[in-house]
N, C-alpha and C positions, 0 to 999 in steps of 0.2 A: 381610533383605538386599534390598536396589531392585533390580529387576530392570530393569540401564540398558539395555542392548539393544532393547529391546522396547519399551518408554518414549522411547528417541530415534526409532525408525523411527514410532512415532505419533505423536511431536509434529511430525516430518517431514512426515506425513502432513496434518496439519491445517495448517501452514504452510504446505504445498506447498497446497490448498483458498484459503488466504486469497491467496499469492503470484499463483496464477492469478486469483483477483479486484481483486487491485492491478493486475495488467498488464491487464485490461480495463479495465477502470476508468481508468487513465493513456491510455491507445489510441482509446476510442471516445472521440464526440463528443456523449455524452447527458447533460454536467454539469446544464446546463439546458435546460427546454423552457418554447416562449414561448405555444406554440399546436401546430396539428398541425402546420404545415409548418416550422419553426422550433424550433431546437435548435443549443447551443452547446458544446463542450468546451475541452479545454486547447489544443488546436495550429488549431483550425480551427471555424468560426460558421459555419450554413448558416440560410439562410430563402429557400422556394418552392425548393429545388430548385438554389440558386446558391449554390455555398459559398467561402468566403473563408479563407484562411491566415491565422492570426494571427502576426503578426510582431511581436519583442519592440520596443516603444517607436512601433509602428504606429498605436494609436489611443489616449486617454485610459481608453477604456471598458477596453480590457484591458489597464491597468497594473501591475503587480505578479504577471501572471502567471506569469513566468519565475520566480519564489518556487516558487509553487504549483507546478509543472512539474518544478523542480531537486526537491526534496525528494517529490513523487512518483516519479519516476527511481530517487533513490538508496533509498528506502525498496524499490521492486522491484529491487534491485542488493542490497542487502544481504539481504534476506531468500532471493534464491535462492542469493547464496555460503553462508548461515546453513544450506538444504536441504540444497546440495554437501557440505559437511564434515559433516555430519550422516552424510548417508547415507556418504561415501567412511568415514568411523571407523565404520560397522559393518560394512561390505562388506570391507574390508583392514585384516588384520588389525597392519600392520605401522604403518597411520597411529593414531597418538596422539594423537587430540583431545581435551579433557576437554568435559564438558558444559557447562563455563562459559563457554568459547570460542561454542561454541553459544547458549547463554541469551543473551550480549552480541549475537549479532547480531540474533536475532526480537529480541529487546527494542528495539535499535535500531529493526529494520525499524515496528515497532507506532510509536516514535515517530516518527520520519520521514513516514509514511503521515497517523496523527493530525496532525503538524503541515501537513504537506500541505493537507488535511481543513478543517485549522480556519480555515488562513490562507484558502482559499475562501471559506466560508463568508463570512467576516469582508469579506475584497472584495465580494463579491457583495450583500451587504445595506448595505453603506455606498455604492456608486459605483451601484447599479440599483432605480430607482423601478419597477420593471415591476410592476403588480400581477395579471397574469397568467400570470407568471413559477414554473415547478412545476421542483422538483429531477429531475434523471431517474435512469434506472436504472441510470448511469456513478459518478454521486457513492453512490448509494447503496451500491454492492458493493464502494466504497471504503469507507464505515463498516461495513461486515458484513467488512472483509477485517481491520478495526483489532481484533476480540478473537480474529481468529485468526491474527493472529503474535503480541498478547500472551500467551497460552493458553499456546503451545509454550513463550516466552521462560519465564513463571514454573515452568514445572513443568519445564524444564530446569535452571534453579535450584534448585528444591526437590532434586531427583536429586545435583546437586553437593554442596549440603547434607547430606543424607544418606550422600553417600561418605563424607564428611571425618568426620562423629562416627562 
């Protein structure tokens, strides 16, 4: 017998790890770094000290960021309602959640993040010749945060799985 209890408040736990690294990761502004003084994120570019708001359809150079920004958001929005219900179905005993309700949202949240992620990646190397251009350590805890809401999702599943035979 699965021992779900115990199994959901860890996958919680590791969700809740990656969740707090999707909200840095969407918050700072270390997507890229150009040099020491210069460094860009999703809402705001700074170089020498002078930083600038990115506003959606403000410049060519950051087109398509509201993509990357909307599915960063909801990938941190779904993964922490994905924690809530996690944890409120083992804390109260009266709410009925099943694990799949759960698995559906890490899973979501993993791809929402990942598409986030990629759709980046993917602007950022077609629209910037910069050849001095280094990822920073905002895009990165975005890909360290993508196997830890998929983690929770699969093996919330598995759990489900295991009830039903």
């Amino acid at each position: 017998m699965v021992c779900t209890k115990k199994i959901q408040i860890a996958s919680a736990a590791i969700a809740l790890i990656g969740f707090i690294f999707l909200l840095v990761a969407i918050c700072t502004n270390y997507w890229i770094t150009s040099d020491v003084e210069s460094n860009s994120g999703l809402w705001r570019a700074c170089s020498a000290g002078n930083c600038e708001n990115l506003k959606i359809g403000s410049s060519r150079k950051y087109e398509n960021y509201e993509m990357v920004r909307g599915f960063g958001v909801l990938a941190v929005c779904v993964c922490f309602l994905g924690i809530v219900l996690s944890l409120l179905s083992c804390v109260i005993r009266r709410v009925k959640i099943g694990p799949s309700v759960v698995a559906t949202l890490y899973l979501m949240a993993a791809f929402f993040g990942l598409t986030s992620l990629a759709l980046f990646t993917s602007i950022v190397n077609t629209k910037n010749s910069d050849v001095n251009r280094a990822w920073g350590y905002s895009f990165i805890l975005g890909w360290f945060a993508f196997p830890l809401t998929l983690f929770p999702g699969v093996v919330m599943t598995y759990v489900e799985l295991k009830m039903t035979n």
